[in-house]
C-alpha positions as semicolon CSV with decimal commas, in nm:
position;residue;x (nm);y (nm);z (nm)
1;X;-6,825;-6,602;7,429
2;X;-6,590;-6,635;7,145
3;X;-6,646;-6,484;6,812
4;X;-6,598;-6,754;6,540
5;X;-6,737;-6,552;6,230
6;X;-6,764;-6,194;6,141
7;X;-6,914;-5,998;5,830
8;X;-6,775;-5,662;5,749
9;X;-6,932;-5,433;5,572
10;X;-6,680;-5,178;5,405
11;X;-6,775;-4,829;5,278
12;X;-6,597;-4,505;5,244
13;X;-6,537;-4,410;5,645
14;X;-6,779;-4,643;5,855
15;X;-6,739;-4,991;5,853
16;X;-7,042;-5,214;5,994
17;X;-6,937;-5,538;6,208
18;X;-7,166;-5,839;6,294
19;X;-6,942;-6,164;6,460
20;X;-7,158;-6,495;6,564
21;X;-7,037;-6,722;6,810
22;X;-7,021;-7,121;6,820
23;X;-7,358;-7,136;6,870
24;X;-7,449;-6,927;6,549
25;X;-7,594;-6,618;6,778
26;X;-7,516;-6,272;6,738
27;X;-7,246;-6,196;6,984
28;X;-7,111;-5,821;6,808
29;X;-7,282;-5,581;6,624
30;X;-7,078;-5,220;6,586
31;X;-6,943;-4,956;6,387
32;X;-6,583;-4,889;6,356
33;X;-6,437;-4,612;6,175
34;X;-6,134;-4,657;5,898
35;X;-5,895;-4,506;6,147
36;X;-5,987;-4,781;6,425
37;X;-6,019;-5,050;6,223
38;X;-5,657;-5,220;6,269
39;X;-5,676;-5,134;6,674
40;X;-6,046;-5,294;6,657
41;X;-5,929;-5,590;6,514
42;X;-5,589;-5,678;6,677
43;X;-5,757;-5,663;7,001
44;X;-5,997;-5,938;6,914
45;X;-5,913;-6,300;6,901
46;X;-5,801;-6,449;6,542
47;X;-6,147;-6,572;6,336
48;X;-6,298;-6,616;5,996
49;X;-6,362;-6,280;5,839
50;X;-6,598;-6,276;5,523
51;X;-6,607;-5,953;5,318
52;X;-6,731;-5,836;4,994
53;X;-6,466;-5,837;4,676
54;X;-6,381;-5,435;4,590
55;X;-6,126;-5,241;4,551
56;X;-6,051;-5,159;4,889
57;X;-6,122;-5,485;5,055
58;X;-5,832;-5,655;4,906
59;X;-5,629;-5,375;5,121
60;X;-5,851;-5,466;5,419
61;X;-5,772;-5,843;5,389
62;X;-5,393;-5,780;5,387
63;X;-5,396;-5,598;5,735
64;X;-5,633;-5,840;5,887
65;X;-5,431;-6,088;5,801
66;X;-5,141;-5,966;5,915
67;X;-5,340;-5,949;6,252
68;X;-5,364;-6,324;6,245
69;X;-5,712;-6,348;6,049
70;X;-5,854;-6,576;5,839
71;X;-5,996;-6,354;5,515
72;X;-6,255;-6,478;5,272
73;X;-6,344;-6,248;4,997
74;X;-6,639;-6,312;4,852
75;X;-6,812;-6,236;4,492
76;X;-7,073;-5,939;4,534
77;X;-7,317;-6,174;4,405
78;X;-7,320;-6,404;4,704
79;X;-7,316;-6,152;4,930
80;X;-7,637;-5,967;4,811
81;X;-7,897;-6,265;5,022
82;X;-7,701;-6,135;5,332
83;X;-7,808;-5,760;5,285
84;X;-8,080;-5,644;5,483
85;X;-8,380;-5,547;5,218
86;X;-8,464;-5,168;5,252
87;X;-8,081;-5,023;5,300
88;X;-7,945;-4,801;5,088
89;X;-8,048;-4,875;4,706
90;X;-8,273;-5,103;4,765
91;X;-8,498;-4,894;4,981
92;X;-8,471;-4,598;4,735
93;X;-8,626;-4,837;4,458
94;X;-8,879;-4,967;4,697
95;X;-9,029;-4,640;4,778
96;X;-9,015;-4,577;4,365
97;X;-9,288;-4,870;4,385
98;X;-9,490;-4,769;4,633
């Protein structure tokens, strides 16, 4: 089982982590805190890590790269189709609807 891909999710103190494998299945899903994050990921074996272009992440992509990581950044529009519907906003203007 070797993680290939991972999404991060970064927010103010909980990051959310989701790596696939080779074969495309769902091999880590987890939570790491902002004061883990660089012992979380210099444990883990170097992959492709795709995150959302902010502020912060451009921080993020530094130290993970330094860890041996391969760092895409991607625009916030392209990462919107990956968000699960009914998190955060998007649930608080579904329930406006109903």
């Amino acid at each position: 089982m070797m993680i290939i891909r991972i999404g991060l999710d970064t927010s103010k103190h909980v990051f959310q982590v989701h790596g696939v494998d080779e074969s495309e299945q769902a091999v880590l899903r987890r939570q790491v805190r902002r004061s883990e994050m660089a012992k979380f990921f210099g444990k883990l074996a170097p992959a492709r890590i795709g995150l959302e272009a902010c502020g912060a992440s451009h921080h993020w992509a530094r130290v993970l790269r330094g860890l041996g990581h391969e760092v895409v950044m991607m625009p916030p529009q392209y990462v919107k189709p990956y968000a699960c519907p009914g998190e955060g906003r998007g649930q608080a203007r579904q329930e406006r609807r109903d």
